[in-house]
Residue, then its C-alpha position, 0 to 999 in steps of 0.5 A: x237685658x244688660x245691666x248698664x254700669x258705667x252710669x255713676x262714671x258718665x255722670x261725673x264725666x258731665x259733673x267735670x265737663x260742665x264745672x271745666x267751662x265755668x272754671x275756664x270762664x274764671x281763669x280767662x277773666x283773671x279772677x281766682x275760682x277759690x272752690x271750684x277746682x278743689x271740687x273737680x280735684x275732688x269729683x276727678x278723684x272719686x270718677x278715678x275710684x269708681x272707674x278709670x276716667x283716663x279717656x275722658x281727661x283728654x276732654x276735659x283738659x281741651x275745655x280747659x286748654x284756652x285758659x292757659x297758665x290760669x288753670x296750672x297755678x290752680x293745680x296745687x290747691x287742686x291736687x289734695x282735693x284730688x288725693x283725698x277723693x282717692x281715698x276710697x281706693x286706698x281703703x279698698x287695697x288695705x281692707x283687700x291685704x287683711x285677712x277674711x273674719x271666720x264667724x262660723x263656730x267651731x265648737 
């Protein structure tokens, strides 16, 4: 038997493939989604963490694509939420820089 362990990675990429028509959606009836694309920055941003999600962008941006310059202006709200979901890689690399605690006792 193999161990499968790219579930939590296929279950953003759905999460983000089904959120991207409702934003779509929005940016074509000229309305402004307030949370909604700070919430795939910050999905977007966690996927990234847990597993490189660079072959599912392409899909999500031809979801996206008929939207035209509706899903762009929304890019700037959306991008701290996106950094902020990278965090988690952030603490990773410094806690990876600190050296390993010895709690043997060396009497």
């Amino acid at each position: 038997m193999i161990a499968e362990v790219y579930t939590l990675n296929a279950f953003v990429v759905l999460v983000l493939l089904a959120l991207a028509p409702r934003w779509r959606a929005l940016a074509l009836a000229e309305r402004r989604p307030t949370r909604l694309p700070a919430a795939m920055g910050l999905i977007f941003g966690l996927g990234l963490c847990n597993h490189w999600l660079l072959l599912s962008t392409p899909a999500i941006v031809l979801v996206l694509w008929p939207a035209g310059g509706q899903v762009p202006r929304a890019l700037p709200r959306t991008l701290p939420w996106l950094l902020l979901g990278l965090l988690p890689c952030a603490r990773i690399v410094l806690r990876s820089q600190q050296p390993i605690p010895n709690f043997a006792s060396t009497r």
